[in-house]
C-alpha positions as CSV (number, residue, x, y, z in Angstrom):
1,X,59.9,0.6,52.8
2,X,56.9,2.5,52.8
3,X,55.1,4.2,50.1
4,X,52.7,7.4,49.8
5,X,49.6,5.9,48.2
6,X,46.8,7.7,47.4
7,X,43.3,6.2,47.2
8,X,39.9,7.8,46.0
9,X,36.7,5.8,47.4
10,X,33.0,6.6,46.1
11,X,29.8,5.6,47.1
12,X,26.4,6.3,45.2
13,X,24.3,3.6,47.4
14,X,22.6,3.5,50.9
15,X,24.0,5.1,53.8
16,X,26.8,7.0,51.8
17,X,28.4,8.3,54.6
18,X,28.5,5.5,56.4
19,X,29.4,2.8,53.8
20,X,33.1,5.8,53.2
21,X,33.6,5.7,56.8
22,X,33.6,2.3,57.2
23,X,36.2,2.0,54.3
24,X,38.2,4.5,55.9
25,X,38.6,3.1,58.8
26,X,38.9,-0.3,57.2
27,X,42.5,0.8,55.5
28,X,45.7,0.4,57.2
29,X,47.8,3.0,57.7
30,X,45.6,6.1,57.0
31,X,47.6,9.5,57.1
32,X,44.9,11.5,55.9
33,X,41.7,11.8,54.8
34,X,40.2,14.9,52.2
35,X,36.6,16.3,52.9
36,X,33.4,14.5,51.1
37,X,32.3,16.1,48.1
38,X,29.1,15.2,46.5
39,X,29.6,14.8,42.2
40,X,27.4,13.6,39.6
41,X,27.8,10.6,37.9
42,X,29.6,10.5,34.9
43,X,28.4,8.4,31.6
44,X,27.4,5.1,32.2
45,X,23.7,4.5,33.3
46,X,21.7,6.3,35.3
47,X,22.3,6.4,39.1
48,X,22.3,8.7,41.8
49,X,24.8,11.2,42.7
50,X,28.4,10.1,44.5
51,X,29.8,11.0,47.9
52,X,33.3,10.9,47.2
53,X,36.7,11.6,49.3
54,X,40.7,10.8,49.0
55,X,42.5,9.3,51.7
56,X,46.7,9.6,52.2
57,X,48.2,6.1,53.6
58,X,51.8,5.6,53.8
59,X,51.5,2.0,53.6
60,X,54.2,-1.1,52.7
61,X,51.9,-3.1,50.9
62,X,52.3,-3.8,47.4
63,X,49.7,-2.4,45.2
64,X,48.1,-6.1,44.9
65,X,47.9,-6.7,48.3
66,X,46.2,-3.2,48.4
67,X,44.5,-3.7,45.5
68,X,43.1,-7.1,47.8
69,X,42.2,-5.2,50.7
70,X,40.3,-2.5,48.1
71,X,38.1,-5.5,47.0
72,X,37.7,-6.9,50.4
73,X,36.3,-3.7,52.0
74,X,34.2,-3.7,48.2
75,X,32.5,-7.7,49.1
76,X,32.0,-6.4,53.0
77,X,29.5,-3.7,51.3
78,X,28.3,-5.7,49.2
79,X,29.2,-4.3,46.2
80,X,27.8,-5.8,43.0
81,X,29.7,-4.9,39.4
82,X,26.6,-5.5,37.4
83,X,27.9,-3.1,34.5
């Protein structure tokens, strides 16, 4: 059974652009995906300003499996959770 699972992906680092498409199209079963807006950051340090979009997947994977595939797509940009 499939489920309408909504995720919202940032990027503040880099090619911003780049490093959201290639999350994109690293998710299974993409349905949709909004438009990019660009936000400020919100508490926390100082940083530079998000790129920031929502993508629709109707997806059969349980939210840890997702929640797997969130953090792999995270390691293959290199993400670092210093804070």
């Amino acid at each position: 059974m499939s489920t309408r699972t909504f995720l919202s992906l940032g990027s503040n680092l880099g090619d911003r652009r780049a490093l959201l498409r290639e999350a994109v199209e690293s998710l299974p079963d993409v349905v949709a995906v909004s438009p990019v807006y660009e936000t400020a950051p919100v508490g926390g340090p100082a940083q530079d300003n998000f790129l920031n979009l929502v993508v629709e997947m109707d997806t059969e994977l349980t939210p840890f499996q997702l929640l797997g595939v969130c953090h792999r797509i995270e390691s293959s940009a290199e993400r670092k959770r210093d804070v």
